[in-house]
N, C-alpha and C positions, 0 to 999 in steps of 0.2 A: 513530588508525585506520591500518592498514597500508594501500597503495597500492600492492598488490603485482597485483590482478589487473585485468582489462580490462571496462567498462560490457557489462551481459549486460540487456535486457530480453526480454521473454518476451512469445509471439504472443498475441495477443486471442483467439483461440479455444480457447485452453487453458482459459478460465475459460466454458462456456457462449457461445459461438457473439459474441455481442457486449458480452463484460465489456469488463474494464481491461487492456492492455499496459503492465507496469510498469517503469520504471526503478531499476538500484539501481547503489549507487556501491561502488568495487573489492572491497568482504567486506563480499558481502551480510545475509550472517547475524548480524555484529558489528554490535554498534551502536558508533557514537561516543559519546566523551562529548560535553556541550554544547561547542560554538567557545566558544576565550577571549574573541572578539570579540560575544560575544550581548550583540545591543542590546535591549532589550525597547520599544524605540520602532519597530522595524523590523517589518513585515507579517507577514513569515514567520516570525518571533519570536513574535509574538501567535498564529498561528494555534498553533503549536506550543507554547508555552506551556498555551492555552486546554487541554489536551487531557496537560497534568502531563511535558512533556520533561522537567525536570528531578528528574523521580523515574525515569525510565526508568534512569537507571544503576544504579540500585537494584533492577532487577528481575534473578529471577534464570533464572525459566523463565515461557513463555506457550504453553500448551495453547487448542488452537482446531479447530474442525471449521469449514470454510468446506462451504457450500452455493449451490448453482445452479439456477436453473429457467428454461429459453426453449423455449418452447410444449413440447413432450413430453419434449425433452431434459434429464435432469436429470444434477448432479453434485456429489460429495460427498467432501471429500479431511479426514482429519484429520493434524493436525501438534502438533508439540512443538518447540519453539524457544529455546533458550540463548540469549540474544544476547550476553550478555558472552565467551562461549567460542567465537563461532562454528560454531554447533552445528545442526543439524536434524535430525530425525527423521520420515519420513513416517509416520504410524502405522496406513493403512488407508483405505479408502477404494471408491469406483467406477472409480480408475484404477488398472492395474499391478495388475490381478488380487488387490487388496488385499494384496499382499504389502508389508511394511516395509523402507524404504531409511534410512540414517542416511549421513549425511557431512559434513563441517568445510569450512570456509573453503577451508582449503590444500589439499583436495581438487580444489578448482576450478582449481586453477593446474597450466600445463602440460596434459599429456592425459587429462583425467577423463574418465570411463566415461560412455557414452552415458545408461545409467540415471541416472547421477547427475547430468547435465547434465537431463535433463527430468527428475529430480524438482526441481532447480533451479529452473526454469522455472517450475513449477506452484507452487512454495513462494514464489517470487515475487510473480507474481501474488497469489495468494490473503492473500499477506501486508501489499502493500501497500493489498488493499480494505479489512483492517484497519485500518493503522499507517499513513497516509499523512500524516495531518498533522506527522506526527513528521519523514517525511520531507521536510517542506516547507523544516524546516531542514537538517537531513542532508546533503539532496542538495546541495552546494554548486556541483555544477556546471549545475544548472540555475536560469535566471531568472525572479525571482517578480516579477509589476506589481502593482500598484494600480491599476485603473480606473473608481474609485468607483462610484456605486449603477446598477445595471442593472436591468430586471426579469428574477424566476426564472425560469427555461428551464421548470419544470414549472410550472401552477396558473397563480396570481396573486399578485402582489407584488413589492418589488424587494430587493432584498440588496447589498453591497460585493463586486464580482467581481473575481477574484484571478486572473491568470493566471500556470500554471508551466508552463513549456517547458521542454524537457530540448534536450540535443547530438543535431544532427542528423547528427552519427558515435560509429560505437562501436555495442556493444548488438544485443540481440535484435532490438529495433521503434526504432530513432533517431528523435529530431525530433516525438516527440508531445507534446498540451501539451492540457493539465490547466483547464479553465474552474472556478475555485471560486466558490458564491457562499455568502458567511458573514454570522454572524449580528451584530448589535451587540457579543457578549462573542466573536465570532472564530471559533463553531463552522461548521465548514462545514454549508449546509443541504440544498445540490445541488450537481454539477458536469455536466460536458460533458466526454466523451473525445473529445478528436479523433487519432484516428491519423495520424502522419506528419504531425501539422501539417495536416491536408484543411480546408480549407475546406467541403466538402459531406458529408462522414462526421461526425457531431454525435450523439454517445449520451449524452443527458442520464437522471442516475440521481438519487434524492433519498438521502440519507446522513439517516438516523434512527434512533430507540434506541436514545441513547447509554448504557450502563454503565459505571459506577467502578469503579474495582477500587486502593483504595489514593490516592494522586493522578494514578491513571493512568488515563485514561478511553476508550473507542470507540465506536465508531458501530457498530451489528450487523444494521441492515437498509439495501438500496438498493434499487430499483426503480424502471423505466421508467414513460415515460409514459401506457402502455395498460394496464401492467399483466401484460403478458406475458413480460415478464423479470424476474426477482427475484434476488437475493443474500443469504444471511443468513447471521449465524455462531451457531454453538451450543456449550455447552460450554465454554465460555471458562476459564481458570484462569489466576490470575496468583500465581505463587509471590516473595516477594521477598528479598534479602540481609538478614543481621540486619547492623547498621551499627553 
């Protein structure tokens, strides 16, 4: 993967007032292939595993409508995403008067157009409420713990909570960090965003629904704990390489 541009995350209220501020590492749109160094004894290996990494280099496009709802506010962005090409396509939506923006990795480097930096943004987001466990490995620059079994932020019960922090420089939002709690076989079942690392900002969402798609799988609903904020994807397609 090239390392050619600078850690970009994207404001939390881009996704519905208190989604997710997501971190992504220098070509966002590119995926890596796996590290030569994947242990599959390592956390973030399992979690990423659980959820088919290793057929993601096989994929060739991923069609997704992300959706939002907090209390009246809603939002609806659809995308098309190449990851092997570094590719994006907004394709519609509630934001940007639904007009379509497309742009590449190497757009992003040097002075890209304000459009294309907030569609950036939004594509971020929205893509890592999808794709995140993927990025558990990915993201190499942030650190993943093991804190064994906790109880769930939402309901009742406890789960193995994982926590990923990212660089507290760089990036649209630096320093936030990611509460996962997963299941026996590693699915995430809920997490906690904490922005900036706060101690007293704690948005716990449940991550549910998963769909397959080949050996490639996600989560397409999350939800707060009143019930007043939601997240769901629709439309999903997962096109892949003949190999």
């Amino acid at each position: 993967m090239k390392k050619s541009r600078s850690w970009r995350r994207v404001p939390a209220l881009v996704a519905v007032a208190v989604a997710v501020a997501a971190w992504t590492p220098p070509s966002p749109a590119q995926v890596p292939a796996t590290p030569p160094d994947h242990d599959t004894r390592n956390i973030r290996h399992k979690i990423a595993d659980a959820y088919g990494v290793h057929s993601f280099h096989t994929v060739e496009r991923v069609s997704f409508t992300f959706n939002g709802k907090s209390g009246e506010q809603g939002t609806r962005r659809t995308w098309m995403w190449w990851p092997q090409e570094g590719r994006v396509r907004y394709d519609g939506g509630t934001w940007n008067d639904g007009n379509p923006i497309e742009y590449r990795t190497a757009d992003l480097e040097g002075q890209p157009s304000e459009d294309v930096v907030a569609a950036d943004q939004r594509f971020i987001n929205d893509s890592y409420w999808l794709a995140f466990p993927f990025h558990v490995e990915w993201d190499i620059a942030a650190t993943v713990t093991d804190e064994g079994m906790a109880p769930l932020p939402i309901g009742e019960g406890t789960a193995r909570k994982v926590v990923v922090a990212y660089p507290e420089t760089g990036g649209y939002t630096p320093g936030d960090i990611y509460e996962l709690y997963v299941s026996e076989d590693y699915r995430v079942l809920q997490w906690v965003f904490r922005p900036g690392g706060s101690e007293t900002e704690r948005y716990p969402r449940t991550w549910e629904n998963e769909l397959r798609f080949g050996n490639v799988s996600f989560a397409t609903e999350h939800a707060g704990p009143d019930g007043d904020v939601r997240l769901w994807f629709t439309d999903i397609a997962v096109e892949f390489r003949n190999e």
